[in-house]
Every structure is written in structure tokens, then in C-alpha cells.
VOLUMRO-728532 format. One record per residue (C-alpha): residue in one letter; x, y, z. Coordinates in steps of 0.1 Angstrom, whole numbers, plus 5000, padded with zeros to 4 digits. Example, Ala and Ser with C-alpha at 12.3 -4.5 7.8 and 13.67 -1.06 7.14 Angstrom:
<recs>
A512349555078S513749895071
</recs>
This chain:
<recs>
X388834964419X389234914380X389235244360X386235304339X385135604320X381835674330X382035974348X379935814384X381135464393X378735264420X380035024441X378734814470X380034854502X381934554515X382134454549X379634614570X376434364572X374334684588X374834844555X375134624528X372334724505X373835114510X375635234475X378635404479X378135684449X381935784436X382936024415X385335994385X386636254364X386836134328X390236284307X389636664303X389736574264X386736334270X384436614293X386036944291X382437104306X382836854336X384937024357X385137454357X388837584369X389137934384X391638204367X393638174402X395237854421X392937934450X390038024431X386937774433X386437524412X383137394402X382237034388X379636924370X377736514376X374736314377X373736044402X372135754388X369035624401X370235364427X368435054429X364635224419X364935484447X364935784425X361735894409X363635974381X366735794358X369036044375X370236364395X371536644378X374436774404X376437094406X379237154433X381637464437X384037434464X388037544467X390737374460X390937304501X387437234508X387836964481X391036774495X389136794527X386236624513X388436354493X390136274526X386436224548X385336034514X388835844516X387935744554X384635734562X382535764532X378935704546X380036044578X380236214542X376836124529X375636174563X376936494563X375936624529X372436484536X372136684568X374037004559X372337074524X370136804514X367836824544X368137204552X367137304515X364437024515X362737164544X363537544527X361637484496X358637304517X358637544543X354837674540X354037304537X355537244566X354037574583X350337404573X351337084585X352237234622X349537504625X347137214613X348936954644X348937294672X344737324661X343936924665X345836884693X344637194713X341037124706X341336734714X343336874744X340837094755X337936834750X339836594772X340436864800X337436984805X335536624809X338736474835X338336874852X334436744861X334336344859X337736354885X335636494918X332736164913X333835824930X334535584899X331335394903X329535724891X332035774862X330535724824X331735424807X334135624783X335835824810X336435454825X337935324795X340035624789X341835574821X342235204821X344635304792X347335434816X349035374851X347635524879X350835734887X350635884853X347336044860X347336114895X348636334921X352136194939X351236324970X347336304973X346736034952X344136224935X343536254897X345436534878X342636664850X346036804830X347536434833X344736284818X345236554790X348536524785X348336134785X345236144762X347436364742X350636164738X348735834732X347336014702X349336264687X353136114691X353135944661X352736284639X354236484660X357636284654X356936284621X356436684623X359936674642X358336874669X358736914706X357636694726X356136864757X357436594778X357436844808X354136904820X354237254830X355537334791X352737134783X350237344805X351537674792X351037544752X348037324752X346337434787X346737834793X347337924756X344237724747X341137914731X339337614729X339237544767X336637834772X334137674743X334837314751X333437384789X330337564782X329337354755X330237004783X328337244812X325237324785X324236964780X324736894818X327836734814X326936454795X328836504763X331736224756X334936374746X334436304707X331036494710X333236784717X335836754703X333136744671X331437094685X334637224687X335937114647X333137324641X334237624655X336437904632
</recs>
């Protein structure tokens, strides 16, 4: 790499066709008579040293011209990160991403993200509960007898997926938690929340732990159990 005197060169990753369009972001320190306030030594040998940069906007992904950066590491910590720079600089971004770039993200947005979740939990136990209680009834009537919806609902999914291994009979909490995943996996990946894949942890967070269960089945029992499941799951959007 030819010297230059900017004080960030970016360079273009040669060689791996999975990351070709992936900037490699290195950092140069410019003579101390050219940036004296780049780089901050300690009184001691072993004392920390702190350095001063700014990452350019790469390609248009920055919403800004660039990124005012700050590090303070010692002496060590820094020839430990030249040598994993050195060798495998993307494990470093990876790692800086992870470590402090994601972590403090997810600090500064953390009653975001606490809005985001309680508003998932809400949606998805009410939904839950609107599905429950209409499977709980519709489940006991030959299909012939079953409402058009309910019929459509489970044409979605295989019939081991809703049913009892041994008996063969419909599970009213497979048919929620199917309903469920079908609808909800999308956010809640996004949300980076569990996934309930194990039906009983599903049954203690969605089905025991549910206050909308209660509301959902007296409103489906107070119209004689004619109400679809968006007709409840609409009562129960209503509810506080």
C-alpha cells in the first residue's frame, strides 16, 4: 500500500468474491508534526493511549459525510488489535461491531426497544388468545360442520402440526401456536426474540399467562360462537 497523508486510507478488499463491495477502513497516523492532537500518549510506557479519527462515508451508507471516532486502549490492547487487523481484518470489524457498536446501539434505544417488545407480547397474546378460543370449540364438530374460516385456517398447515400424535385429534394450542408462527415470525426475528419453538414454553407465555384468554371466550360464547377470529381479535384491541 502506497503512503498517503490522509489520516483514514480505504481500500477494496481483493480476493474474496463474497465480499467485494466490503471496504476495508485503515487507519494511518499522519507525522506527529502534521496532527499532534491525533494521537494522546500517557505520562507512563504502560499508560493508555488514546487516538483521535474519522471514518468517511463509504459508498453513501452513512447518513452523514463522516464518523467522528475516539479509541483509548493500552499499549498491548493495541498491538493485539494491529495483529487481528494484520490477519483477519473483517473477524476485527466483526468484532468491533458486535462488542461496542451493537451493545451501545441497543443501550441508547433501549426503551424503544422495550415499546417495540411489550407492543409484540400484547398483539401476539391477544391474536393468540382469539385463535385458542375458536380451535378450543370448532375442534369437537366433524369438519363438514366447521365455518368456512376455521377451514381455511387449517388448510394452511400439515395435519401433524395441528393434531394429536397419538389420537389423531386436533390440538386447540397447535392451531395457536401455528397461527401464531405463520404470523408473527417475521417481527419477532426482527425483535431478536425467542422463539417459543417448544410448545409447552409456548403454553406457559401465550396460553397460561394470557389475560386475554378469559375475554376472548366469553365474548366467542356471548354471540353463540359465531364470531371469526378477526372479530375478536378486534373486541379484544379494544380492551385496556
Amino acid at each position: 500500500m502506497r503512503r498517503k497523508k490522509d489520516f483514514l486510507i480505504v481500500e477494496d478488499i481483493e480476493g474474496d468474491l463474497e465480499h467485494d463491495e466490503i471496504p476495508i477502513i485503515r487507519f494511518k497516523l499522519q507525522d506527529a508534526n502534521e496532527e499532534k492532537d491525533s494521537i494522546k500518549l500517557g505520562k507512563l510506557k504502560a499508560d493508555p493511549i488514546k487516538i483521535k479519527g474519522k471514518i468517511p462515508d463509504i459508498n453513501g451508507l452513512l447518513d452523514k459525510d463522516e464518523i467522528e471516532l475516539e479509541i483509548k486502549a493500552s499499549p498491548d490492547d493495541w498491538e493485539k488489535l494491529y495483529i487481528l487487523g494484520i490477519s483477519d481484518p473483517q473477524k476485527l470489524g466483526q468484532t468491533i461491531f458486535l462488542n461496542f457498536a451493537e451493545p451501545v446501539w441497543e443501550y441508547i434505544n433501549r426503551d424503544k426497544a422495550r415499546a417495540m417488545e411489550s407492543a409484540f407480547m400484547r398483539d401476539s397474546r391477544q391474536y393468540v388468545a382469539a385463535v385458542y378460543v375458536v380451535a378450543l370449540h370448532w375442534r369437537n364438530h366433524p369438519p363438514e360442520k366447521w365455518p368456512n374460516f376455521f377451514r381455511e385456517t387449517l388448510c394452511k398447515f400439515d395435519k401433524s402440526e395441528i393434531t394429536n400424535p397419538k389420537t389423531g385429534q386436533l390440538t386447540a394450542s397447535k392451531i395457536a401456536h401455528q397461527c401464531w408462527e405463520e404470523l408473527f415470525e417475521e417481527r419477532r426475528e426482527k425483535l431478536k426474540l425467542d422463539a417459543k419453538e417448544d410448545r409447552l414454553d409456548f403454553k406457559e407465555t401465550y396460553l397460561d399467562k394470557n389475560s386475554y384468554i378469559n375475554p376472548a371466550r366469553d365474548y366467542f360464547q356471548k354471540y353463540n360462537h359465531t364470531p371469526t377470529i378477526e372479530t375478536i381479535l378486534n373486541f379484544l384491541k379494544q380492551l385496556p
